[in-house]
C-alpha positions as a Markdown table, in Angstrom:
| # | Residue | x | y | z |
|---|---|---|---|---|
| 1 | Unk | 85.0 | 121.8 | 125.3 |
| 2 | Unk | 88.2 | 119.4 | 125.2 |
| 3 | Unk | 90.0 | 121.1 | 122.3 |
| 4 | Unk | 90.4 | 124.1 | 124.3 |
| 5 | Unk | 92.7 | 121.9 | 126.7 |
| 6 | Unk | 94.6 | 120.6 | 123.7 |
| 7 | Unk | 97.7 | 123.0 | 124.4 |
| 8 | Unk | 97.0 | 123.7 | 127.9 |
| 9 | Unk | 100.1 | 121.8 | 129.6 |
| 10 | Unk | 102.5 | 122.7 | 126.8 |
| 11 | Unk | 102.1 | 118.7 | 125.6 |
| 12 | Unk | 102.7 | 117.6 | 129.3 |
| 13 | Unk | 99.9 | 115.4 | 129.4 |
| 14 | Unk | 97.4 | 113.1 | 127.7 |
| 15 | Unk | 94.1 | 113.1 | 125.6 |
| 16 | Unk | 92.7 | 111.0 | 128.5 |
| 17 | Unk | 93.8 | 113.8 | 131.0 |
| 18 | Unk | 92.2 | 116.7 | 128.8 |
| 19 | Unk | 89.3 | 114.4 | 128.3 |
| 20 | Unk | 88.8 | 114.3 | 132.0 |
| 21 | Unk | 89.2 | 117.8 | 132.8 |
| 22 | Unk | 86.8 | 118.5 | 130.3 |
| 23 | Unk | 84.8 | 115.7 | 131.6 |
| 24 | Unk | 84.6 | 117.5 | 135.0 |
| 25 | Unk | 83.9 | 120.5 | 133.4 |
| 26 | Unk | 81.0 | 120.0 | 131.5 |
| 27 | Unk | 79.7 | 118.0 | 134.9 |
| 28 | Unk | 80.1 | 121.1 | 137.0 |
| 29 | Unk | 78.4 | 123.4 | 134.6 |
| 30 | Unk | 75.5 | 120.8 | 133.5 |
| 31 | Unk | 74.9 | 120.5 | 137.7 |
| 32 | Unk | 75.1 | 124.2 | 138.4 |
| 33 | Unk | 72.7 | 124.9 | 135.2 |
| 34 | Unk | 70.3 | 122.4 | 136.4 |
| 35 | Unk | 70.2 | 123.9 | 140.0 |
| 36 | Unk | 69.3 | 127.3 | 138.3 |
| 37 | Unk | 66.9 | 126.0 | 136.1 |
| 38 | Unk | 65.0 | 124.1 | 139.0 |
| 39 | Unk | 65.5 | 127.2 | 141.0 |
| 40 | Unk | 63.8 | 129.4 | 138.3 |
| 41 | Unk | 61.3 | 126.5 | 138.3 |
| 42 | Unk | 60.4 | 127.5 | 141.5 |
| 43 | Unk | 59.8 | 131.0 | 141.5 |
| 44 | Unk | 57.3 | 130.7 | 138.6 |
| 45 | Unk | 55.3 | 127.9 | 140.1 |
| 46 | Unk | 55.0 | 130.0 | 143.6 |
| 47 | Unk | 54.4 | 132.7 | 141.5 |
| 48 | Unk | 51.4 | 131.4 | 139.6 |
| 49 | Unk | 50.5 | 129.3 | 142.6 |
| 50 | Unk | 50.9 | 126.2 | 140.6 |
| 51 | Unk | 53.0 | 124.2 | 143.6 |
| 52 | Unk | 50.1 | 121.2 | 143.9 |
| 53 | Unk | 50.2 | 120.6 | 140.1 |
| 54 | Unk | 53.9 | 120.9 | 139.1 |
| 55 | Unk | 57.8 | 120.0 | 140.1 |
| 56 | Unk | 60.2 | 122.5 | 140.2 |
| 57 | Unk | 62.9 | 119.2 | 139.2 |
| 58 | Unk | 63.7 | 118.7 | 136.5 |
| 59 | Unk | 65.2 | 115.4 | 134.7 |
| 60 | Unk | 68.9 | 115.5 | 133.1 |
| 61 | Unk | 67.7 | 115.6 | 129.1 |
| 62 | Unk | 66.0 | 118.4 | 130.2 |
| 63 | Unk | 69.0 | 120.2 | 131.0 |
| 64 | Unk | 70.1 | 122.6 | 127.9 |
| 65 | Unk | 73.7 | 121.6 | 127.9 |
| 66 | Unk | 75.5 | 118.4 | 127.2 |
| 67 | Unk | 78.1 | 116.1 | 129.5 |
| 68 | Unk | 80.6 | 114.8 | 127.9 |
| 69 | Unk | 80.7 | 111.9 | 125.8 |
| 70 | Unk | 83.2 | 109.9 | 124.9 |
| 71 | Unk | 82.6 | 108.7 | 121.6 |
| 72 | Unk | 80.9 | 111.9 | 120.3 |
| 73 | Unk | 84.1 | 114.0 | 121.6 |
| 74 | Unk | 86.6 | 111.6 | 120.1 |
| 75 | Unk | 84.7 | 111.9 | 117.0 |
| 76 | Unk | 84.4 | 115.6 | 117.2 |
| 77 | Unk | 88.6 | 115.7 | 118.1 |
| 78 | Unk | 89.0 | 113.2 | 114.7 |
| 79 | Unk | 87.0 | 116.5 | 113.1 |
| 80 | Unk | 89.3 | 118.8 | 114.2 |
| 81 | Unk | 92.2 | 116.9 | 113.1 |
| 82 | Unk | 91.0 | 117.0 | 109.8 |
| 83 | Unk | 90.6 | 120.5 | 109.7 |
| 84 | Unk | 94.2 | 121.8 | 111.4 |
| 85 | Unk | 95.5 | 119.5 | 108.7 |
| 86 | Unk | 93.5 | 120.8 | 105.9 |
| 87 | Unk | 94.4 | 124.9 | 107.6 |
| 88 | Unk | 91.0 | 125.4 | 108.1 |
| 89 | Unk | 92.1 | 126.0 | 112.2 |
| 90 | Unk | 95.3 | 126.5 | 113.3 |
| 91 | Unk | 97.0 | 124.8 | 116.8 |
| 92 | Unk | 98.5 | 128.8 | 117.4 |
| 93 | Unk | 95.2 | 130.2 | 115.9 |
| 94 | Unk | 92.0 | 130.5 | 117.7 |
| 95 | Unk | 89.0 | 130.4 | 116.0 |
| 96 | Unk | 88.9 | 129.9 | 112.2 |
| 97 | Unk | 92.6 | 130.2 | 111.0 |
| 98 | Unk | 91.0 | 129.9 | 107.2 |
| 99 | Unk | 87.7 | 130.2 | 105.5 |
| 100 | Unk | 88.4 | 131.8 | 101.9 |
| 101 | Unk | 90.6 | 134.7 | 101.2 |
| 102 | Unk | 94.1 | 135.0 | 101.2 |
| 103 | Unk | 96.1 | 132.3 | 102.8 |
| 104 | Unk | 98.7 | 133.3 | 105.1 |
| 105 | Unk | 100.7 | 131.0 | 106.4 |
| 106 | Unk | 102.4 | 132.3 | 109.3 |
| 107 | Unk | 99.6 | 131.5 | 111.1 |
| 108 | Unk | 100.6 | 128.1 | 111.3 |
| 109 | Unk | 104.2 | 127.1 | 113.0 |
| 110 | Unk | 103.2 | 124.3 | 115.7 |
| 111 | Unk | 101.5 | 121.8 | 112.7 |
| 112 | Unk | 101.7 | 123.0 | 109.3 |
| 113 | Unk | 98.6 | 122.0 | 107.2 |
| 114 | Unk | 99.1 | 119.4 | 103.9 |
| 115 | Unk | 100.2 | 121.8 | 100.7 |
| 116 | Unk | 97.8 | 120.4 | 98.5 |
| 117 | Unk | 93.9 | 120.8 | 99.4 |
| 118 | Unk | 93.2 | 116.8 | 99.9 |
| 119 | Unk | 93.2 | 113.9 | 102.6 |
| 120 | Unk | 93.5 | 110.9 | 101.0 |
| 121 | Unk | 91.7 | 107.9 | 103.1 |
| 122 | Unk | 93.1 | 104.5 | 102.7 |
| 123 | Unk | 92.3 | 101.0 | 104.2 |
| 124 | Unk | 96.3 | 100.7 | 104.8 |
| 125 | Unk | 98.9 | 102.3 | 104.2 |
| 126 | Unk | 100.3 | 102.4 | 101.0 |
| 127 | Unk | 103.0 | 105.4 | 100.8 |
| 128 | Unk | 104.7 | 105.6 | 104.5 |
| 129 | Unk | 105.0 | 109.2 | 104.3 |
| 130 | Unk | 103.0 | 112.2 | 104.5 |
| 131 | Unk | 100.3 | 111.4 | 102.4 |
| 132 | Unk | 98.6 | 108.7 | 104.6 |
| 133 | Unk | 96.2 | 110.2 | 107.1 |
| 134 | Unk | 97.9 | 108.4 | 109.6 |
| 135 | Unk | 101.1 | 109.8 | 109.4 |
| 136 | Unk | 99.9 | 113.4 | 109.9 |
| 137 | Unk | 97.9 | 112.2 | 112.9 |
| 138 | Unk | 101.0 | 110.7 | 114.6 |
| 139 | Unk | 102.5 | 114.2 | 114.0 |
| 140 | Unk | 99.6 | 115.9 | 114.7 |
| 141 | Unk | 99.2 | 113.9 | 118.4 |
| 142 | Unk | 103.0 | 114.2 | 118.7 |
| 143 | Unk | 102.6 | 118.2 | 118.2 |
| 144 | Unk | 99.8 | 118.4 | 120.4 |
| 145 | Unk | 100.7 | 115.9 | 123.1 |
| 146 | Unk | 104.2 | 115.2 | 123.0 |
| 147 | Unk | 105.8 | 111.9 | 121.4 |
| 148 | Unk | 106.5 | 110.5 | 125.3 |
| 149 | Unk | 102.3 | 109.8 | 124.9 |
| 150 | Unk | 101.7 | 108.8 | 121.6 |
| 151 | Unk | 100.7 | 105.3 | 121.8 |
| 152 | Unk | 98.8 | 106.0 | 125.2 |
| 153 | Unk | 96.7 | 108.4 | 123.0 |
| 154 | Unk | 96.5 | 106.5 | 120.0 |
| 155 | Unk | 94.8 | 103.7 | 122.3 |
| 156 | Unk | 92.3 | 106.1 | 124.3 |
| 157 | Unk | 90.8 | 108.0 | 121.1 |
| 158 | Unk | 90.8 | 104.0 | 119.2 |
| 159 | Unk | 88.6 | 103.3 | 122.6 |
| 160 | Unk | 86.3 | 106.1 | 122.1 |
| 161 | Unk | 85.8 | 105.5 | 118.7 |
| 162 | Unk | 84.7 | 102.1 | 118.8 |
| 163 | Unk | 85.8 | 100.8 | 116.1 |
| 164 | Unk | 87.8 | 97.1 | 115.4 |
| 165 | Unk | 91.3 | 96.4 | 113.9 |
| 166 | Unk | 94.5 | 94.7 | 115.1 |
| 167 | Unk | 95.5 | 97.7 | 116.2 |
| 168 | Unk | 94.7 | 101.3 | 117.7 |
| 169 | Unk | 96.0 | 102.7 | 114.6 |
| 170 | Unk | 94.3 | 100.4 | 112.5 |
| 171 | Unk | 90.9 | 101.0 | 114.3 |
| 172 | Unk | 91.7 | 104.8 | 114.0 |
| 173 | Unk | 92.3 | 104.0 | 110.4 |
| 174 | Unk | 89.1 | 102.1 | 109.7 |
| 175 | Unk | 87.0 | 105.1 | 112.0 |
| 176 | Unk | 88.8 | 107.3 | 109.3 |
| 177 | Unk | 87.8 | 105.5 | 106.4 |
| 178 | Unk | 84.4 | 104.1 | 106.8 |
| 179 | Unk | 82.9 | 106.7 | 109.0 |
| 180 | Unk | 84.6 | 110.1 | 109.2 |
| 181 | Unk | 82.6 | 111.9 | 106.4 |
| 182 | Unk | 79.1 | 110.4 | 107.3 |
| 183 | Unk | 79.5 | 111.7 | 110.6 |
| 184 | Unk | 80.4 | 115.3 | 109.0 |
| 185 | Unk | 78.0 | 115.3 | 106.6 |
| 186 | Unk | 75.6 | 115.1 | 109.7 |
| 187 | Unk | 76.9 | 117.3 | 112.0 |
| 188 | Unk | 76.9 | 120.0 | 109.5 |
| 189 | Unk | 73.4 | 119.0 | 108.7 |
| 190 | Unk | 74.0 | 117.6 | 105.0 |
| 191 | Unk | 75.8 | 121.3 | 104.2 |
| 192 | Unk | 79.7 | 119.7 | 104.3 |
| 193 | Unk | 83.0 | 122.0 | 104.2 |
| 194 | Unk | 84.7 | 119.0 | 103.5 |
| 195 | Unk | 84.1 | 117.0 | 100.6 |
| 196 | Unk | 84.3 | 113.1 | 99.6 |
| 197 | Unk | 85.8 | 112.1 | 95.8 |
| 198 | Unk | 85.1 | 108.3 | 96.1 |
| 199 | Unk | 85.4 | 105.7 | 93.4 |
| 200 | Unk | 82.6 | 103.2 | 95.0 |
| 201 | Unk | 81.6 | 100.5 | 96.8 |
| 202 | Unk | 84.9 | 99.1 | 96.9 |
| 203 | Unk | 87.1 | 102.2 | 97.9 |
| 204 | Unk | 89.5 | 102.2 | 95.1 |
| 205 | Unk | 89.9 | 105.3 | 95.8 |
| 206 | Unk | 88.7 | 108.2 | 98.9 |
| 207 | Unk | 89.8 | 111.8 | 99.5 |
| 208 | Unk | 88.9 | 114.4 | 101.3 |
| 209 | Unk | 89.1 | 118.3 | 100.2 |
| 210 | Unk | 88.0 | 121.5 | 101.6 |
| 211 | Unk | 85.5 | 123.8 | 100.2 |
| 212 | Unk | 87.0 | 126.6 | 100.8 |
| 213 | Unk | 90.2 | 125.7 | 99.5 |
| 214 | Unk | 88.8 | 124.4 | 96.1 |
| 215 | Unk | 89.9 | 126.4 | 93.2 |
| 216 | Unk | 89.2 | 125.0 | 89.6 |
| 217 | Unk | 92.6 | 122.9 | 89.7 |
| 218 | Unk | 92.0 | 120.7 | 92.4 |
| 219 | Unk | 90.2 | 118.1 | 90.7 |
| 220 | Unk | 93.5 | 117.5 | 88.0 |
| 221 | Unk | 95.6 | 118.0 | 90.8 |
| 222 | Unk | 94.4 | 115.4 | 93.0 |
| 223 | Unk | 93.9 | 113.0 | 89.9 |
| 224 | Unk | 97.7 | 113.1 | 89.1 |
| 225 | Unk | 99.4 | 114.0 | 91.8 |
| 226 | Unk | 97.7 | 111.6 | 94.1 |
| 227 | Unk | 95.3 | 109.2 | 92.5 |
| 228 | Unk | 98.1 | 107.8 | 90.4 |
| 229 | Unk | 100.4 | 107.5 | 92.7 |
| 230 | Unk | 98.1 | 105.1 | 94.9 |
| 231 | Unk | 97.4 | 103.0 | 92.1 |
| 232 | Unk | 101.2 | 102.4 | 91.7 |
| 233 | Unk | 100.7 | 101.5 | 94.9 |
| 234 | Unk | 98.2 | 99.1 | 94.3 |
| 235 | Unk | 99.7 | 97.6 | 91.6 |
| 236 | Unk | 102.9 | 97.0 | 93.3 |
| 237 | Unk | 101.2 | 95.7 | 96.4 |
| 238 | Unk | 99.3 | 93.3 | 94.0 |
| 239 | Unk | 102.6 | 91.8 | 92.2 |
| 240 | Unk | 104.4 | 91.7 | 95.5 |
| 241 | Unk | 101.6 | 89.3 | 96.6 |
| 242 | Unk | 101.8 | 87.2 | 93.6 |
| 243 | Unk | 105.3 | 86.5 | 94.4 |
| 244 | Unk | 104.5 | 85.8 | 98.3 |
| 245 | Unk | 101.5 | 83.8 | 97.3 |
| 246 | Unk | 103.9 | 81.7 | 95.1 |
| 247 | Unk | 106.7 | 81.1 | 98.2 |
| 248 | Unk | 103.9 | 80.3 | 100.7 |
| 249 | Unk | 103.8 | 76.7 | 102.3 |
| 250 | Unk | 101.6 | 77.8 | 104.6 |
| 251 | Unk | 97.9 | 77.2 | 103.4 |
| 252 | Unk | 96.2 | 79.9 | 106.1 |
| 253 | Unk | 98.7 | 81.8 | 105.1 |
| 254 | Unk | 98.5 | 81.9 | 101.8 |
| 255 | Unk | 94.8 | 82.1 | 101.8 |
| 256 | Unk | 94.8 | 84.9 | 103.9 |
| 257 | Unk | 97.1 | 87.0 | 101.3 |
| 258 | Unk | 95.0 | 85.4 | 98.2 |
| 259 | Unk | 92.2 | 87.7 | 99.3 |
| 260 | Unk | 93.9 | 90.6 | 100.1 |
| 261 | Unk | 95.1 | 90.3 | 96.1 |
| 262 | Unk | 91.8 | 90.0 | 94.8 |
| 263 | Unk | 90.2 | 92.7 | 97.2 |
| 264 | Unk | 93.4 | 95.4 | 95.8 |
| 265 | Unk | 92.2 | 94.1 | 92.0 |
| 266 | Unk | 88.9 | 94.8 | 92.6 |
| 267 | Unk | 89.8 | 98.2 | 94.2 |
| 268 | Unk | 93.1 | 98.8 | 91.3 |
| 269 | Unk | 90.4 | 97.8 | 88.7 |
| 270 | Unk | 87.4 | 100.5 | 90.5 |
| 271 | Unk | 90.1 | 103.2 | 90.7 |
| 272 | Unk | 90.9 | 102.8 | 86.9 |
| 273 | Unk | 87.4 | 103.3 | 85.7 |
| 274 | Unk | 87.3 | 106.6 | 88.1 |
| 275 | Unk | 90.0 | 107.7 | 86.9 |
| 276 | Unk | 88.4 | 108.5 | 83.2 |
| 277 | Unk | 85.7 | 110.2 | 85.2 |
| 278 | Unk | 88.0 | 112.3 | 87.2 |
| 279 | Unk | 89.6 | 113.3 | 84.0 |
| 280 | Unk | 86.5 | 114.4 | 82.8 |
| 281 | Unk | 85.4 | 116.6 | 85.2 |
| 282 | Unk | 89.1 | 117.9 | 85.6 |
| 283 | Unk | 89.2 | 118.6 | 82.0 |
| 284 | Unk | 86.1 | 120.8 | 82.9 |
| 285 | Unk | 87.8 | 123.4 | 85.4 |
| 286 | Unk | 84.7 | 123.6 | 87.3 |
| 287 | Unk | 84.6 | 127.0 | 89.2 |
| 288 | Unk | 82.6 | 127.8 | 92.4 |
| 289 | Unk | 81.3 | 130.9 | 94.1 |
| 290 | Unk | 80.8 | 130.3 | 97.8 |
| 291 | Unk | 78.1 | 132.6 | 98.2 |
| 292 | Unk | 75.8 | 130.4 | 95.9 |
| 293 | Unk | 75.8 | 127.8 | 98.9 |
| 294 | Unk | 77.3 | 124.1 | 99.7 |
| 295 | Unk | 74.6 | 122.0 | 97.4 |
| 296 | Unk | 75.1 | 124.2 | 94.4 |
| 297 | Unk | 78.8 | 124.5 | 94.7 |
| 298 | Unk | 78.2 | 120.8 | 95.5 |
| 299 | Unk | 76.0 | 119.9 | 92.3 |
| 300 | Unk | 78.5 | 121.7 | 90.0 |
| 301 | Unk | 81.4 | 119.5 | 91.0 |
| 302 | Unk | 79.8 | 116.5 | 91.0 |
| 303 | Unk | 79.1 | 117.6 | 86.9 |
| 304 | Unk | 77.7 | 114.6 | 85.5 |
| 305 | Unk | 80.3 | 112.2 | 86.3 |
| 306 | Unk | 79.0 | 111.3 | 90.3 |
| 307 | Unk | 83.0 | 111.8 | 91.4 |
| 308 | Unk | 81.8 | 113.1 | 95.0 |
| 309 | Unk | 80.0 | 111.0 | 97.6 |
| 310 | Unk | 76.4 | 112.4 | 97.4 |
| 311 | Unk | 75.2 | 114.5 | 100.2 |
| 312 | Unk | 71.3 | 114.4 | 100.2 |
């Protein structure tokens, strides 16, 4: 798969170039497993005499592996990103790095995982450091792939992804955002190891966390260490468009920040009514046992307050 090529060249090459060797790969097996199916095909229709009545070929979605695909491996490479920042696998780990347990962080020295168990997913960025999912993918890609490709990678994945913005990063962003955990929840066939918090339609406020890091803390935790801090945000990205709506002569201008304002009010004024719900539940100290299963642990979180995008 193209993640085991991630560290191959000691970040001497691109996502593009892994991609392609991969690409080759999976084309070389898929061809060679065909051949042997067809062969076997073969045998068993000269065996039961069946030669007038059947083919040995055998068409390509018949074949029990996959090619590559672009888009589905970009998606499933956004997937690991997620999870080497959350610890769940480590860049000097193989296999699972951290499922439950003890943690033990020297298993992590290349990218070191985000201290607190939560991705927050914005539609910009709103705190320029660490705490914006794009800012721990540029160091991720920059770990991974070196800082010489950075922008040449940003572009490819944004190409496999599919998705529109001004930018790769933005695209990347809006993949991130809109996307990301609907794609999880079905690849992991509506049983999630990641979980959404999620104020509503207009995305006041979206986080990720990680099952097995959830203790009964998280939910306060992420309330004020995070979702307060982004509605500062908000609320100074509102005032400073007041004052930019107020200077500009420009009337495409102007409208153009006039309904960025009123879409961060309508998020500001989503996230405040979340954030009594969070409280709620936080105030709770909801504990989970991972052997009763994702949609218990699921159920129990979610309380009565809705906090968690619903998985069924």
């Amino acid at each position: 798969m193209l993640l085991v090529h991630i560290a191959e060249h000691n970040r001497n090459w691109t996502v593009e170039a892994a991609f392609n060797q991969w690409k080759q790969e999976a084309q070389d097996r898929f061809d060679q497993l065909k051949k042997n199916e067809e062969e076997l095909n073969r045998i068993f229709i000269d065996l039961y005499g069946l030669r007038d009545e059947l083919s040995s070929e055998e068409s390509d979605k018949e074949v029990s592996v996959r090619k590559a695909d672009l888009p589905r491996d970009m998606r499933s490479f956004m997937s690991y990103f997620i999870g080497v920042t959350f610890g769940r696998y480590s860049i000097d780990t193989p296999g699972l790095a951290f499922a439950g347990g003890d943690w033990d962080a020297d298993k992590y020295k290349t990218y070191i995982p985000n201290k607190d168990n939560v991705v927050i997913l914005t539609d910009e960025d709103y705190f320029g450091d660490e705490r914006d999912v794009m800012y721990r993918f540029r160091e991720f890609l920059t770990e991974t792939f070196g800082k010489e490709h950075l922008h040449e990678n940003l572009a490819f994945i944004a190409s496999g992804l599919g998705k529109a913005g001004d930018t790769p990063e933005d695209q990347i962003r809006s993949y991130l955002y809109n996307d990301f955990y609907k794609d999880h929840v079905s690849v992991y066939q509506r049983r999630p190891i990641y979980w959404e918090l999620s104020s509503g339609r207009q995305g006041g406020f979206k986080a990720l966390m990680y099952l097995h890091r959830y203790d009964e803390d998280t939910i306060a935790m992420i309330r004020t260490s995070y979702l307060h801090d982004l509605q500062a945000a908000y609320e100074k990205r509102h005032a400073n468009l007041d004052t930019f709506i107020a200077q500009e002569a420009n009337t495409r201008e102007k409208n153009k920040m006039i309904k960025e304002r009123d879409h961060i009010a309508k998020q500001l004024s989503e996230l405040v009514k979340y954030d009594v719900l969070l409280q709620h539940v936080a105030n709770m100290h909801i504990a989970i046992d991972l052997d009763d299963g994702v949609v218990v642990n699921h159920a129990k979180v979610q309380a009565d307050s809705k906090i968690l995008t619903p998985i069924k």
